[in-house]
C-alpha positions as CSV (number, residue, x, y, z in Angstrom):
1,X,-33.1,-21.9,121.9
2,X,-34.3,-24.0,124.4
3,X,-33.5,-27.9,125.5
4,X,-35.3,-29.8,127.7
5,X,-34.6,-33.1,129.0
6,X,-36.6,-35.9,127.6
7,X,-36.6,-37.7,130.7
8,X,-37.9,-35.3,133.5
9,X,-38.4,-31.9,131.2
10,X,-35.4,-30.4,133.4
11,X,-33.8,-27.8,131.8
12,X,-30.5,-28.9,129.4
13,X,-29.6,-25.6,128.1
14,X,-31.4,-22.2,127.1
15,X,-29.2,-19.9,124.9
16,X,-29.9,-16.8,122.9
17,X,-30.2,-16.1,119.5
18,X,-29.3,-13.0,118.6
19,X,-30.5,-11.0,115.4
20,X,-31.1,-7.9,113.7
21,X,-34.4,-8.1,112.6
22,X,-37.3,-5.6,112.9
23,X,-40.8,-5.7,113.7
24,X,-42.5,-8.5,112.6
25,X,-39.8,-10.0,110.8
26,X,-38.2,-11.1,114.3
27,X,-41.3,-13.6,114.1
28,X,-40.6,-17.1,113.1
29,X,-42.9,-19.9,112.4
30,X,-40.6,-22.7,111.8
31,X,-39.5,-25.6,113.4
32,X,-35.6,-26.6,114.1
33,X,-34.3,-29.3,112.0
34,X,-31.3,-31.7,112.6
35,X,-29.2,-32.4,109.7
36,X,-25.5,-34.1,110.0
37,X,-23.1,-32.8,107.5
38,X,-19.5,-34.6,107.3
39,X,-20.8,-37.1,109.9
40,X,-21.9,-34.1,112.5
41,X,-25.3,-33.4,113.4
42,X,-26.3,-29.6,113.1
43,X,-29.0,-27.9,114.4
44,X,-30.5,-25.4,111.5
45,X,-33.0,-22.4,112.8
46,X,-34.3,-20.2,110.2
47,X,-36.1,-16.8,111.6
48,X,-34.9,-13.2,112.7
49,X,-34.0,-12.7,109.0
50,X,-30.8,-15.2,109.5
51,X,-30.0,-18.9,109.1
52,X,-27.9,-20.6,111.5
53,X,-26.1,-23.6,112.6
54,X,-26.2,-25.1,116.4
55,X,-24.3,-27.6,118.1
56,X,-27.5,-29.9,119.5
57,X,-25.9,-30.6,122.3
58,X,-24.7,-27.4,123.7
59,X,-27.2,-25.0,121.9
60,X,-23.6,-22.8,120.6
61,X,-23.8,-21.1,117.4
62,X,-21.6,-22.6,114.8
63,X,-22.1,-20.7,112.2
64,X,-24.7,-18.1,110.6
65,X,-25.7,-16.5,107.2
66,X,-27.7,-13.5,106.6
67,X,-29.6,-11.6,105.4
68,X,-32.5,-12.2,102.8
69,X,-33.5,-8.8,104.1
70,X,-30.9,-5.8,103.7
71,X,-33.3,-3.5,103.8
72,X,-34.6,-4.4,107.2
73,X,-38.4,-4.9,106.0
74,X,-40.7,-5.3,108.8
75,X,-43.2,-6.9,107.9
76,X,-41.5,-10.6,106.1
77,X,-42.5,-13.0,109.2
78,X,-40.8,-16.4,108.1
79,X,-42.6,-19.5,107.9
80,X,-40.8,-21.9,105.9
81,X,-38.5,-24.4,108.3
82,X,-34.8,-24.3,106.7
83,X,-34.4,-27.7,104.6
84,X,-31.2,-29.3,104.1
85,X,-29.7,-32.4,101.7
86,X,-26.3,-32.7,99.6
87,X,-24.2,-30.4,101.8
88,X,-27.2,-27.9,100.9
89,X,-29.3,-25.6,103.3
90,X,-32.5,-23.6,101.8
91,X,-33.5,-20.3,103.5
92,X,-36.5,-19.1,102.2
93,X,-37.3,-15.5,102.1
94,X,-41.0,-14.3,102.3
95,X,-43.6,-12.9,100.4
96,X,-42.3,-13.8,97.1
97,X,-38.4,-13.4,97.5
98,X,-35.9,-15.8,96.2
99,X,-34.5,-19.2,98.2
100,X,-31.4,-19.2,99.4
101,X,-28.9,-22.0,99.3
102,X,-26.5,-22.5,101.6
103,X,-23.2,-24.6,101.6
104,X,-22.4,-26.0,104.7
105,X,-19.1,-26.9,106.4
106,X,-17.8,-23.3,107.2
107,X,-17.9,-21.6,111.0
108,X,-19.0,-17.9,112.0
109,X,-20.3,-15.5,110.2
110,X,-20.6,-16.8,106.8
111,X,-20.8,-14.1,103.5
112,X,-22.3,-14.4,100.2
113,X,-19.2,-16.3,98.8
114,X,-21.2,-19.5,101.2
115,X,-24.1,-19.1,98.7
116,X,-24.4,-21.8,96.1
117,X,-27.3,-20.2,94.1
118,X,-30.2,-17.6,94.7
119,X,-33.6,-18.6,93.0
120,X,-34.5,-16.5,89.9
121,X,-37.1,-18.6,88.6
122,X,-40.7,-16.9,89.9
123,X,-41.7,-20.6,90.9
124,X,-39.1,-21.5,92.9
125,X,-40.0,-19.1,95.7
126,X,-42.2,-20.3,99.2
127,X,-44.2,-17.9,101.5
128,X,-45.4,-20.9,103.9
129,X,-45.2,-24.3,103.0
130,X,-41.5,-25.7,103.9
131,X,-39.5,-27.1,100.6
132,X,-38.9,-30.7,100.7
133,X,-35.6,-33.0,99.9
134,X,-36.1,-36.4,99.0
135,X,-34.6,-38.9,96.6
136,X,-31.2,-36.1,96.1
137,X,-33.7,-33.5,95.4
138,X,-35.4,-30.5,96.5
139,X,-39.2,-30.4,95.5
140,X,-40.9,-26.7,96.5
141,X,-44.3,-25.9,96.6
142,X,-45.6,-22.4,95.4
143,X,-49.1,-20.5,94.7
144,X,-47.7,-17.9,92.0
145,X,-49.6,-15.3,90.4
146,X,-52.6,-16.2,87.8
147,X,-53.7,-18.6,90.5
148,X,-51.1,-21.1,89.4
149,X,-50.0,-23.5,92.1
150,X,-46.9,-24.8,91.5
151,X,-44.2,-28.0,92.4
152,X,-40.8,-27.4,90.7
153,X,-38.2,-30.0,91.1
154,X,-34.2,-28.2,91.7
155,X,-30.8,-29.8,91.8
156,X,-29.4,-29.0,94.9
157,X,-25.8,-28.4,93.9
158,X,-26.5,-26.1,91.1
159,X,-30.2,-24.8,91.8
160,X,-31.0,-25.7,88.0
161,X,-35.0,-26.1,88.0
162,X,-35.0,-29.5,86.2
163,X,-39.4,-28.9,86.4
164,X,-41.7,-26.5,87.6
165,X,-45.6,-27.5,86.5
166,X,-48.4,-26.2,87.6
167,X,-50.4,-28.7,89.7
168,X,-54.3,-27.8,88.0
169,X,-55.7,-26.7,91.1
170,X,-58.2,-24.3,92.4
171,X,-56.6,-24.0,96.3
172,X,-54.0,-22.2,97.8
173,X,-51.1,-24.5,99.2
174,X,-50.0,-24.2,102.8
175,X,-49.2,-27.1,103.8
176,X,-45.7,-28.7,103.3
177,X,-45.2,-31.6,100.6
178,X,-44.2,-35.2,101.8
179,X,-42.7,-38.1,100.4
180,X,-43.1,-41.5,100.8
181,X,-42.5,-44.9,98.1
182,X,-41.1,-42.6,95.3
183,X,-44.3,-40.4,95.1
184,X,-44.7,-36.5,96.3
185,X,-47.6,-35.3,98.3
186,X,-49.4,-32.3,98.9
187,X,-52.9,-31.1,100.1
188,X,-54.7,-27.2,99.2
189,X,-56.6,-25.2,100.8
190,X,-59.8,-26.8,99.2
191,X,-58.7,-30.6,100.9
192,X,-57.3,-31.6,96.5
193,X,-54.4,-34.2,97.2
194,X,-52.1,-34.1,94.5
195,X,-49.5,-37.2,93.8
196,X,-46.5,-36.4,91.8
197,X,-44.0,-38.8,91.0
198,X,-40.6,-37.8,92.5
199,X,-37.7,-37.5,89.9
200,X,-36.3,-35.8,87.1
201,X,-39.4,-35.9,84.8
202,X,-42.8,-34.5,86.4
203,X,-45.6,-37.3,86.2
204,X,-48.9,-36.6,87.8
205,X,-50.1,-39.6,89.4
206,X,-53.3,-39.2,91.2
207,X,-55.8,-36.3,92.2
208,X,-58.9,-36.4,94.5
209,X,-60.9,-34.0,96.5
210,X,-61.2,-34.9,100.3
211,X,-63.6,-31.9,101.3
212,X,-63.2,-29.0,102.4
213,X,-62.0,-27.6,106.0
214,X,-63.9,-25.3,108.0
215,X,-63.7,-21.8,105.4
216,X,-62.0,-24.0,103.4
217,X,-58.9,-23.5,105.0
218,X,-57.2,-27.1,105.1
219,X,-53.2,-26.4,105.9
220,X,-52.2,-30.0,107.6
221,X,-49.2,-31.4,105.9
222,X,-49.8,-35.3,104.8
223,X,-48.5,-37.6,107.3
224,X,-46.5,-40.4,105.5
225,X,-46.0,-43.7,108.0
226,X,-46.6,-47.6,107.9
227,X,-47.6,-47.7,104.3
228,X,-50.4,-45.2,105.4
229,X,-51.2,-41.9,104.3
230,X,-52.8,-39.5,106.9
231,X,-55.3,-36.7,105.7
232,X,-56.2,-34.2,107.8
233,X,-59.5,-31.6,107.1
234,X,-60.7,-29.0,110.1
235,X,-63.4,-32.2,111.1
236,X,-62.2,-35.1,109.5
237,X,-59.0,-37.5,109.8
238,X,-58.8,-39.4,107.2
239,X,-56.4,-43.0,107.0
240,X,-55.7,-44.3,103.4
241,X,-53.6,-47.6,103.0
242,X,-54.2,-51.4,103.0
């Protein structure tokens, strides 16, 4: 875990993360997330089959939890960021597995007792695209089997699935979903846009295809800014508002 200095890229601290992993799982894809929890801020890092807690200023391990992966699988890679809201951290596991929710506020090594819920529901499972929190909900995004792509809607405190529709469309989702001015977004493979309503009843609002990427392959998460959206295919950049 490395910190560089925003002023002159100087080095502020570099400490190791330990873990157990094997093979490929030791491979992480996602991206550190600040979150402050009883007026702290926390650095979460999700990958070498663990989650854990940093101090952002030091880099020191506060606390950890793990594993989705007892059985030392080599092959589950992680992609999914860790996401965090109500006292709540997700830890996705890959290829299918359930989400783990974690309750924060303890130090070192943390055991099951920390979990809050495991996902049961098929839906509420993410291979790559990172769940969302908005509005005192997590929304995650999922391509089950039957070629249903799904957006289920989860209490944090409880994991109850309070919705999990499937979206109507033909594309794989990669890319995360944002939130902006009460609404959900998300993008396929095939460049569909899909607004949901965020809440506790599911309300489609809006579909349309932007084209496809290059193999149609579009994974760019909507970028939500300025009362504009931001719409990224493999040649085109799209800017939607007023």
């Amino acid at each position: 875990l490395l910190a560089l200095s925003m002023k002159d890229g100087s080095k502020v601290y570099q400490v190791e993360r330990a873990d157990d992993a094997r093979a490929e799982a030791k491979e992480a894809f996602s991206t550190p997330v600040l979150y402050e929890h009883d007026g702290k801020t926390q650095l979460l890092v999700t990958g070498g089959d663990c989650i854990t807690g940093h101090d952002p200023d030091t880099g020191k391990e506060i606390w950890r939890w793990g594993t989705w992966n007892p059985d030392k699988i080599g092959h589950w890679r992680l992609v999914p960021s860790p996401v965090a809201g109500k006292g709540i951290a997700l830890a996705c596991a890959p290829k299918g597995a359930p989400i783990y929710a974690v309750k924060l506020g303890s130090n070192g090594n943390l055991d099951n007792s920390h979990i809050a819920w495991k996902s049961t529901n098929p839906n509420v499972s993410t291979d790559v695209p990172t769940p969302l929190f908005y509005r005192g909900h997590f929304y995650v995004a999922n391509n089950g089997r039957k070629r249903t792509h799904t957006l289920s809607c989860i209490e944090p405190e409880s994991g109850k699935v309070i919705w999990s529709e499937d979206l109507g469309v033909e594309g794989k989702i990669e890319a995360s979903p944002t939130a902006a001015d009460g609404k959900i977004y998300l993008i396929t493979h095939h460049g569909e846009v899909v607004v949901v309503a965020a809440g506790e009843k599911f309300k489609p609002l809006h579909k349309v295809g932007m084209g496809p990427g290059r193999n149609g392959r579009v994974r760019s998460s909507i970028a939500l800014a300025d009362g504009v959206a931001l719409i990224r295919t493999d040649k085109k950049l799209f800017c939607i508002g007023k």
